[in-house]
N, C-alpha and C positions, 0 to 999 in steps of 0.2 A: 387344620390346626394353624397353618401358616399363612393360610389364604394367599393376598397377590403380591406375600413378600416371598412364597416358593417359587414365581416368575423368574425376581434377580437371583436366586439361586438356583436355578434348574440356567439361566443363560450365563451366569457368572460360568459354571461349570463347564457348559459348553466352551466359551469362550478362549478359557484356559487349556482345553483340549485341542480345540480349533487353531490356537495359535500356534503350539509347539508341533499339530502337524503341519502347519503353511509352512514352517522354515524349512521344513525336509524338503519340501516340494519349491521354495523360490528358486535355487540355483537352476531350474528346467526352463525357466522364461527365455536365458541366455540361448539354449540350447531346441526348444521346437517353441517359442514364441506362445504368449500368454493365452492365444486363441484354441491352438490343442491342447493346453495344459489345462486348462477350463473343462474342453472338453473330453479327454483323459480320465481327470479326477470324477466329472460328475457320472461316465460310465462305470468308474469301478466302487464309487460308495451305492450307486444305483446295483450292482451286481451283488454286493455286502448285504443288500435290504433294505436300504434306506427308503426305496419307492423310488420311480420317474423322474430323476432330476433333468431338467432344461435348461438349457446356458442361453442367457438373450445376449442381451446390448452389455457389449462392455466398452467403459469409458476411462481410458487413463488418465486423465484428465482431472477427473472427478473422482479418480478411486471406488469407481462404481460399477459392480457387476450385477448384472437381474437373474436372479436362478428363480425358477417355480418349481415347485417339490411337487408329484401329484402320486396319490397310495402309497403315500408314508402308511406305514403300519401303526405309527406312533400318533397318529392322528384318526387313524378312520371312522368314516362315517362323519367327519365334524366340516361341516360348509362355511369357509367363511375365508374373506378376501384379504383379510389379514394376519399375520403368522400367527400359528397356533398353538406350534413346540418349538418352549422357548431356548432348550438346548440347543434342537439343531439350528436356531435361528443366534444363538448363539456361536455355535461352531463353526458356522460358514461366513460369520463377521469374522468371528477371531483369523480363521483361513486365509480369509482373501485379505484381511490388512495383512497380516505376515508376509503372504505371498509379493502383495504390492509394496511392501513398506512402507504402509500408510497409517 
């Protein structure tokens, strides 16, 4: 019914979830540094069920972090190199700007 205008609203969604949970979590940069806190978060939304998250290259600089999501449940079965659920590709924008202040 809403075809590819349920995208901005499935990431709008996310987004606004995403961000009100990065402010809980920016004060922890000060304290174990952005690298474990990366990788921290993506073990415990990983242990939640989100699927396999991977933390790459992160860039302060850039305000740019690489996560690969792999057996999302919210996805499976679906091949393709670019994001798929636009929630959680919403959530982990909203996230990591919060987080980064960006």
């Amino acid at each position: 019914m809403l075809q590819s205008g349920a995208y901005v609203l499935w990431y709008n969604a996310g987004k606004t979830v995403g961000t009100t949970e990065g402010k809980k979590f920016s004060e922890l940069i000060d304290e174990i540094g952005i690298d474990q806190l990366a990788k921290e978060l993506g073990n415990s939304y990983s242990k939640l069920g989100w699927g396999l998250i991977e933390v790459g290259e992160i860039d302060l600089l850039k305000s740019e972090v690489r996560i690969v999501m792999r057996n999302s449940p919210m996805v499976r079965g679906v091949s393709a190199k670019e994001p798929r659920c636009w929630y959680v590709r919403g959530f982990m924008e909203g996230m990591i700007s919060s987080i980064l202040g960006a």
